[in-house]
C-alpha positions as CSV (number, residue, x, y, z in Angstrom):
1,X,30.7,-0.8,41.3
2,X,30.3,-0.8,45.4
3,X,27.9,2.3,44.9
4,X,25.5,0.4,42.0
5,X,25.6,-2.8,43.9
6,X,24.5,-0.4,46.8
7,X,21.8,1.3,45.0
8,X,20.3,-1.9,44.0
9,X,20.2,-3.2,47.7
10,X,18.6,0.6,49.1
11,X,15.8,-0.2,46.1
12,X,15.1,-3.7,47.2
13,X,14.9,-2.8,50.6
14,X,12.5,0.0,49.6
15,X,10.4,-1.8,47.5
16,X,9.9,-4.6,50.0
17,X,9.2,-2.0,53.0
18,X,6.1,-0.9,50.3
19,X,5.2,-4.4,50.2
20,X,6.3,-5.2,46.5
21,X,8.2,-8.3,45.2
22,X,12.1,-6.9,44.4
23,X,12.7,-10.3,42.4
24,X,10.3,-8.2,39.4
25,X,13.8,-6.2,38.9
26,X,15.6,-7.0,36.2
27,X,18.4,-4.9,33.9
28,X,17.4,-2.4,31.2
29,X,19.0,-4.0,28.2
30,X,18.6,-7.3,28.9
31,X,16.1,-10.0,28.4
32,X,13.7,-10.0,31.0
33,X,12.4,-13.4,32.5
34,X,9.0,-15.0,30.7
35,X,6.7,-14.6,32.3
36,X,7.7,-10.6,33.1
37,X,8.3,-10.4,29.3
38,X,4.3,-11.6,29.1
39,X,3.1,-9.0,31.9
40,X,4.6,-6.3,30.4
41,X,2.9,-7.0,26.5
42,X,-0.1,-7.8,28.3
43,X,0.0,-4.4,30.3
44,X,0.5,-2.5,26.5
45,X,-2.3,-4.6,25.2
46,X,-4.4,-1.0,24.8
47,X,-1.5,0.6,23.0
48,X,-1.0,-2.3,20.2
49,X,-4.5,-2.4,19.8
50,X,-5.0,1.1,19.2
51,X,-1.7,1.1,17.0
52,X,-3.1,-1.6,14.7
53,X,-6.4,0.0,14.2
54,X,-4.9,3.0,13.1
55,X,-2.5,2.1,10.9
56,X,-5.0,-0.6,9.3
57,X,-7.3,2.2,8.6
58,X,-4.5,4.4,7.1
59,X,-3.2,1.9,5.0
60,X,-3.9,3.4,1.8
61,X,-5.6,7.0,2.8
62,X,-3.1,8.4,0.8
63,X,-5.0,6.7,-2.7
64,X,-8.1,8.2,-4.4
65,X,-9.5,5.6,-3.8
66,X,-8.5,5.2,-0.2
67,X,-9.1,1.3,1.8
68,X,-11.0,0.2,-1.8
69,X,-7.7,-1.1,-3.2
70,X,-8.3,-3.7,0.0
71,X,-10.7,-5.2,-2.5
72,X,-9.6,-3.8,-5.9
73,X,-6.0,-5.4,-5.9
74,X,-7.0,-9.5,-4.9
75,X,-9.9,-8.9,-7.3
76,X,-7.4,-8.0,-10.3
77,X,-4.9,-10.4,-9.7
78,X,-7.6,-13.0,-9.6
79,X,-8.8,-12.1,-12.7
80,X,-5.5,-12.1,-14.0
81,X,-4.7,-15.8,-13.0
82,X,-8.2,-16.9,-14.8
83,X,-7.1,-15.3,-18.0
84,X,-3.7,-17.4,-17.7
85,X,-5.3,-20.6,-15.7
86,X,-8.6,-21.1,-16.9
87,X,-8.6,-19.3,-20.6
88,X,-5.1,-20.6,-21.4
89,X,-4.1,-23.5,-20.0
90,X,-7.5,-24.6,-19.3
91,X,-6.5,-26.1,-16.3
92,X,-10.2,-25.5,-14.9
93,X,-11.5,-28.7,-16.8
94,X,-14.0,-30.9,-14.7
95,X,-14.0,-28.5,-11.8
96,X,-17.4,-26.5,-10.9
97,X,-16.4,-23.0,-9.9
98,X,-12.8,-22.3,-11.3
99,X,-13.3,-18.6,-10.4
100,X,-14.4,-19.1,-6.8
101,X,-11.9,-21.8,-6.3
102,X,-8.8,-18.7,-7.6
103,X,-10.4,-15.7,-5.6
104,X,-10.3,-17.8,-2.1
105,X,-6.7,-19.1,-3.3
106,X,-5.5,-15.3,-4.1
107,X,-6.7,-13.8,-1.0
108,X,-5.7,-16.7,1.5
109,X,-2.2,-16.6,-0.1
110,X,-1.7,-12.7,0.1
111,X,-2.4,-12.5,3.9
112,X,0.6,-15.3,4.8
113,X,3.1,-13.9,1.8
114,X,2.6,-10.3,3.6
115,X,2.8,-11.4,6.9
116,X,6.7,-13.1,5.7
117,X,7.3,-10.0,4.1
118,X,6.1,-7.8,6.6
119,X,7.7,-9.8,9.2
120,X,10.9,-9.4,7.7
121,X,11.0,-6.1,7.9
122,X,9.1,-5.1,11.0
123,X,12.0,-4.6,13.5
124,X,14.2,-2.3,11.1
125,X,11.1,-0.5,10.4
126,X,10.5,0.3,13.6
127,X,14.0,1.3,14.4
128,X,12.6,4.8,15.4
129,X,10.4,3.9,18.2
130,X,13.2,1.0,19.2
131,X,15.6,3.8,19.8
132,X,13.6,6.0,21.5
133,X,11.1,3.7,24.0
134,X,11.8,1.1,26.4
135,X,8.9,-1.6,25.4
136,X,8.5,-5.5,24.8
137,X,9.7,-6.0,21.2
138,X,7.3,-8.6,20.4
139,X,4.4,-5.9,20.6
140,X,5.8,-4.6,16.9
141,X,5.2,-8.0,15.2
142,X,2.0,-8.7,17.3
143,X,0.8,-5.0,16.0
144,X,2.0,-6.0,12.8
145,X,-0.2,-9.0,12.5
146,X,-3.2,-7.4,14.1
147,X,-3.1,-4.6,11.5
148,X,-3.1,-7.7,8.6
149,X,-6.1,-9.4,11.0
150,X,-8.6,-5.9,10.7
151,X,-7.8,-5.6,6.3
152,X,-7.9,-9.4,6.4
153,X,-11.6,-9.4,8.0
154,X,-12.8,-6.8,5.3
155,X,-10.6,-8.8,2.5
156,X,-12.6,-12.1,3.7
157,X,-16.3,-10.5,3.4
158,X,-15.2,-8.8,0.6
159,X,-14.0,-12.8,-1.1
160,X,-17.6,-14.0,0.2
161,X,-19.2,-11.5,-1.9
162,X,-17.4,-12.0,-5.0
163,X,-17.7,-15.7,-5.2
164,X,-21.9,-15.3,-4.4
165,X,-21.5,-12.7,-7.8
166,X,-19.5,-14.3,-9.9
167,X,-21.1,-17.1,-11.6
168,X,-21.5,-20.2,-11.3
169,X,-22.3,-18.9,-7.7
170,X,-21.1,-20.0,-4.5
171,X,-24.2,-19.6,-2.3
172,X,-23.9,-19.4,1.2
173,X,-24.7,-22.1,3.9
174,X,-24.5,-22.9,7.2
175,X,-20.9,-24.1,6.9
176,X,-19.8,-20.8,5.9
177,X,-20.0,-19.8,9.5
178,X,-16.6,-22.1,9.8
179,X,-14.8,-19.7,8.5
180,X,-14.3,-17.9,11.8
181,X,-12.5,-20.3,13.4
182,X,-10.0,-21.0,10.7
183,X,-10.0,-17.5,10.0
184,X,-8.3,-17.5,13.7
185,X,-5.9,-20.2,13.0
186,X,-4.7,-18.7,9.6
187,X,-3.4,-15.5,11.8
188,X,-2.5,-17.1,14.1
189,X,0.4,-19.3,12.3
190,X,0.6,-15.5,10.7
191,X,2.1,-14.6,14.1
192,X,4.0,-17.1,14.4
193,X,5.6,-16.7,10.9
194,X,5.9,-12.9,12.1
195,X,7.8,-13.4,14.9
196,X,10.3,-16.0,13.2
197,X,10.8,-13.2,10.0
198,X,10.9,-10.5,12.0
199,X,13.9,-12.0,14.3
200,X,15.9,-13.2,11.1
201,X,15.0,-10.2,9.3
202,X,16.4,-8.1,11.8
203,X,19.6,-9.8,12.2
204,X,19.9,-10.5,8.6
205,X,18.7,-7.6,6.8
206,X,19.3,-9.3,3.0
207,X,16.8,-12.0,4.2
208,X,14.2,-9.1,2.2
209,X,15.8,-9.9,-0.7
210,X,14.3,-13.3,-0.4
211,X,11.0,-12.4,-0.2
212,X,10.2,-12.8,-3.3
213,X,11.7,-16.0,-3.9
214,X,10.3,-17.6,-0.7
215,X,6.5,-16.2,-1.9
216,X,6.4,-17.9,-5.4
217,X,7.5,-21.0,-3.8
218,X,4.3,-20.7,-1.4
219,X,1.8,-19.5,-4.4
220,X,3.2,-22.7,-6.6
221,X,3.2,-25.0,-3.3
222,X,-0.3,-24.7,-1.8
223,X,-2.5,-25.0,-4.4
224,X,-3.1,-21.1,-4.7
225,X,-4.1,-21.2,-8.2
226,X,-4.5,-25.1,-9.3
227,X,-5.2,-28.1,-7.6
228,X,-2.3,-29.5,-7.1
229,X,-3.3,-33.1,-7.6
230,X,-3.2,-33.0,-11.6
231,X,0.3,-31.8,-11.5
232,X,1.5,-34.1,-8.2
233,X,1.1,-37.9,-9.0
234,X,3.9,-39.0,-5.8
235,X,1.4,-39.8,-3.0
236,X,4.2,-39.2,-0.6
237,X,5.1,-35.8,-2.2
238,X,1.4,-34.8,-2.2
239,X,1.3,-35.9,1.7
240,X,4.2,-33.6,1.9
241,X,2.8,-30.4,0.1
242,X,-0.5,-30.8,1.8
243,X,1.6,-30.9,5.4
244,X,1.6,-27.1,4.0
245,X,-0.3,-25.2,6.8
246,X,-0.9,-22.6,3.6
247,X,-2.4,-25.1,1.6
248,X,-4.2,-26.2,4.7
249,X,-6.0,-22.9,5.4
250,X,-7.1,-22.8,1.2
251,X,-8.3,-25.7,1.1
252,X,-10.2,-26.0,3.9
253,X,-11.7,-22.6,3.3
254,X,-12.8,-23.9,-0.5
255,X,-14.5,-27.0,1.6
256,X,-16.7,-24.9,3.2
257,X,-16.8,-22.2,1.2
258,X,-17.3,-24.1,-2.2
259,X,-18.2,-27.6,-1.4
260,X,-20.9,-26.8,1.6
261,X,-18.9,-29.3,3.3
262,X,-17.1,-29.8,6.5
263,X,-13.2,-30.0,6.8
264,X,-12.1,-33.7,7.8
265,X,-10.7,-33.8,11.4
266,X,-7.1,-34.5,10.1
267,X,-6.6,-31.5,8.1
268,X,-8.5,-29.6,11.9
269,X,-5.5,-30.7,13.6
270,X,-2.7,-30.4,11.2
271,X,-3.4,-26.7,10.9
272,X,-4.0,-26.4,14.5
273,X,-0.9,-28.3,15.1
274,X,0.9,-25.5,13.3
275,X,-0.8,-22.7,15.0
276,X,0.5,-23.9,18.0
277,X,3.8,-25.1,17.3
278,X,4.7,-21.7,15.2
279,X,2.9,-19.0,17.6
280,X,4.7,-20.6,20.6
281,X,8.2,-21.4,18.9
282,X,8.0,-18.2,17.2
283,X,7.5,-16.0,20.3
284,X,10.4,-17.8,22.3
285,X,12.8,-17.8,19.1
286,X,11.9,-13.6,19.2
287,X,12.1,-13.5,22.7
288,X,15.5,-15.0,23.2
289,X,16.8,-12.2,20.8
290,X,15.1,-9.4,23.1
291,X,18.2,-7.6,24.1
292,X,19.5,-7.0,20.9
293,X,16.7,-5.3,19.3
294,X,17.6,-1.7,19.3
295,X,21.1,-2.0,20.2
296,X,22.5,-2.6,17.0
297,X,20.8,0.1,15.2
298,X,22.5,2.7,17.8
């Protein structure tokens, strides 16, 4: 003990004789400080980056038909739900473009329900690189998320495409540029849903299990493939559903997408009340379990 506590003073001593601050020491193994814990992601920023791209363009190299199942699989299940939703049940009556109103639904719903499920299972996935490097844990999640970002983007053209095809045609206008921003906001509560899963999943391993469970509740929840005011007649349950920052995203993305119109300033700040309250909650909630990422799969 007298010879560590010795070290540490002949490396302080050192490092201020260079002219560096000592007080940026902290234990391997344990939680470093903030605002360190920020320096150090922001100083791998190159390395998650480059990660993401990678793995977003390998996704599915191992397929005939390669990064086209990007497009292929929404597309499918969207047509599947018309068959039930529309050709069944009928429940498109009185509304102008059923098909465009399913595809955004389908596709905005797949990016949060992967980023649960991905989330949960980040950390144990990455139990390899955990063992073997001495790195910020949030940067798995983060490149996690990233990766979802670069398929989301070619996802998204690909939806704007299929609703100016499909008939009745949803032609494009000048609020489709609005997109973008809540484009941003829907990964970024991604993250923040990342960061919460990943923690829990970790820690909880059977919380996978769940992931199925948890996803129909959102696709039945948010309005993903009806509207959900023929089916809700409460008006305090229907403020409570559309508190949803899912249903947020899809229905603000069928205003302007759809409707030509823009989103009201209410549902603006709701879903950027969430972005903020989840991306910052869920990095502290990950943050505070730093240390024990890596030492319970040894």
């Amino acid at each position: 003990m007298a010879n560590d506590v010795k070290s540490s003073a002949e490396v302080k001593q050192a490092l201020e004789a260079r002219g560096q601050d000592p007080s940026a020491l902290f234990h391997i193994g344990v939680r470093p400080p903030l605002t360190v814990y920020l320096r150090q992601l922001w100083a791998r920023r190159h390395f998650i980056w480059f990660d993401s791209r990678q793995r977003a363009a390998n996704t599915n190299n191992r397929n005939i038909l390669g990064n086209l199942w990007l497009i292929i699989r929404p597309i499918m299940d969207a047509a599947f739900y018309y068959v039930i939703f529309a050709l069944l049940l009928e429940v498109d009556k009185d509304m102008e473009n059923f098909p465009a109103f399913l595809v955004i639904g389908i596709l905005m719903f797949q990016s949060t329900n992967s980023a649960i499920s991905g989330g949960a299972n980040s950390m144990r996935g990455a139990k390899s690189m955990l063992r073997a490097f001495s790195f910020p844990r949030a940067a798995v999640p983060i490149s996690n998320v990233l990766q979802s970002a670069l398929t989301a983007v070619v996802t998204t053209a690909a939806m704007c495409v299929a609703i100016i095809l499909v008939p009745p045609h949803a032609l494009p206008q000048l609020t489709w540029f609005l997109i973008i921003p809540i484009f941003v906001l829907h990964m970024t509560v991604n993250l923040g849903v990342t960061f919460i899963c990943a923690r829990i999943g970790f820690h909880f391993p059977d919380m996978v299990n769940l992931m199925s469970i948890i996803g129909r509740m959102l696709r039945y929840g948010s309005g993903v493939m009806f509207p959900i005011e023929r089916f809700i007649d409460d008006p305090t349950v229907s403020e409570i559903v559309k508190l949803n920052p899912l249903f947020r995203v899809i229905d603000m993305s069928r205003t302007v997408l759809i409707d030509g119109a823009v989103p009201d300033l209410k549902s603006w700040l709701i879903l950027g009340a969430w972005a903020v309250v989840l991306v910052v909650g869920g990095f502290l909630f990950f943050w505070r379990g730093e240390e024990s990422y890596g030492r319970e799969l040894r």
